[in-house]
C-alpha positions, 0 to 999 in steps of 0.5 A: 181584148178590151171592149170598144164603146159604140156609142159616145156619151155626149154631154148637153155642151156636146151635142149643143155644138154639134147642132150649132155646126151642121151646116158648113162654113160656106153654107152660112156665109152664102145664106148669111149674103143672100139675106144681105142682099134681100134686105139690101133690095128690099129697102132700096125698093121702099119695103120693109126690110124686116121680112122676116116679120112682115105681113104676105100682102106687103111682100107679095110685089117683090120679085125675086127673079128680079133680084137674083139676076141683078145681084150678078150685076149689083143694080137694081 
């Protein structure tokens, strides 16, 4: 009988990948077409389309239940 490892030894490049591939395929394509969308909405709509760094008061007049039913449709 030989002796079966538990646990996998990972090496820093395993778990590396590991942590880049948690979320599914599907799942960063659906994220990676919403931020495209946002950024699309936000510049036609005179914003700035860097929201990740922009300040609360800038952003706070956009409606995102505007831009998720126009997404469907694709007009603003």
């Amino acid at each position: 009988m030989t002796s079966a490892v538990r646990f996998a030894n990972l090496t820093d490049e395993d778990l590396k990948e590991i942590l880049e591939n948690k979320d599914s395929k599907s799942t960063h394509c659906a994220t990676k077409y919403a931020v495209t969308m946002l950024r699309e909405y936000l510049k036609q709509m005179d914003y700035p389309e860097d929201f990740e760094h922009a300040k609360k008061e800038v952003l706070s007049g956009v409606r995102i239940d505007k831009i998720l039913r126009c997404t469907k449709r694709q007009e603003w």
